[in-house]
C-alpha positions, 0 to 999 in steps of 0.5 A: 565472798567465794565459796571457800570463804563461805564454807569456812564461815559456815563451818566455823559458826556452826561451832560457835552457835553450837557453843553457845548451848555451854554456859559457866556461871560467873558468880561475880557477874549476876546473869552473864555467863562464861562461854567458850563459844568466842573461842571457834571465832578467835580460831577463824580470825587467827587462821584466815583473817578479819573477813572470815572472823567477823563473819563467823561472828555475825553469824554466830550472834543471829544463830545464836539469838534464834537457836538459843534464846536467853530471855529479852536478855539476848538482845543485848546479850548477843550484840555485846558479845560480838563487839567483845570479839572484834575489841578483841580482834582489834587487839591481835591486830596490833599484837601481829604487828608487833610480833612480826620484825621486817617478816621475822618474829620479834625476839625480844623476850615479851614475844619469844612466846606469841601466844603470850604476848597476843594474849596479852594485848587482846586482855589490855584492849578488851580489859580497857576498852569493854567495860566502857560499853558495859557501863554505857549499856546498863546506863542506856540501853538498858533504860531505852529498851527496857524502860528499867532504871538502875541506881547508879550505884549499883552500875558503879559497884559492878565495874570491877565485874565488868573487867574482871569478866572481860580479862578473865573470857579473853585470858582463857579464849585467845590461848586456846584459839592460838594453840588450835589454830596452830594445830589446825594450821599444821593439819592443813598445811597452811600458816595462821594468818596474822603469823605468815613468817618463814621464821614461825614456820622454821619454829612450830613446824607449819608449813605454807600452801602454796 
């Protein structure tokens, strides 16, 4: 990493660590509170790339374990919350190679809104793909590090908690990462990275650095 990349990655994670002290009950899901915390992570990812997201990922998890500790809980906790983000990541991955045609953006009405259709793939790969860890976890992490054995039915009666919550975080999280970092973009004159098309600068007004 260079300087710039690093003080990017501190300033972003810094955001997020902060974040981490605003916590929503989720009434569905019993001890595993929303957060906004995912959404200065998404921004970083969105403006500069994978390297500088997941960093700021990283580094939110350690901060946010030493700062704002949740009990023996935060040790799964924390984890789990950085891999929803890169499931996350992984699916405005695919999304950006979609929304961009042979460098122009795709016209088709799904992605005349991108910040639509990002979303939209970031809930299909964190909705379908998330739960699965959840399961695995309360199946065996849980036991192993605990030595806690939970009935399978109660796991079973949680699944559609764990999709609900996963679609739910990711609904409210990439929008809002996506109109920041568009803003953020316009501030400092450079284009959103997954979205470096002359069209998308002609059509939100950001311009590139040169």
């Amino acid at each position: 990493m260079n300087a710039k990349s690093v003080a990017l990655t501190i300033t972003f994670a810094a955001l997020a660590i902060a974040l981490n002290a605003v916590e929503i009950p989720s009434i569905f899901y019993p001890g595993v509170p929303f957060q906004i915390s995912q959404i200065p992570i998404v921004v970083a990812f969105l403006l500069f790339g994978a390297g500088i997201g997941v960093s700021v990922g990283v580094v939110n998890m350690i901060g946010g374990l030493a700062l704002f500790p949740i009990g023996p809980d935060g040790i799964i906790f924390y984890p789990m919350n950085l891999l929803s983000v890169l499931i996350m990541f992984a699916g405005l991955h695919v999304a950006s190679r979609f929304v961009m045609r042979d460098g122009k953006l795709d016209k088709s009405p799904f992605w005349k809104k991108p910040a639509i259709g990002t979303t939209a793939l970031a809930v299909a790969f964190r909705g379908g793909i998330m739960p699965i860890f959840d399961y695995t976890t309360y199946n065996v992490l849980v036991p192993l590090i605990y030595g806690i054995s939970i009935p399978q039915a109660y796991i079973v009666g949680l699944v559609p908690a764990f999709v609900l919550y996963n679609v739910t975080v990711t609904i409210y999280t990439v929008p809002i990462a996506y109109i920041v970092a568009t803003r953020v973009g316009k501030y400092l004159k450079t284009t959103p990275h997954f979205l470096k098309t002359e069209q998308h600068l002609r059509e939100t007004g950001v311009y590139v650095k040169s």
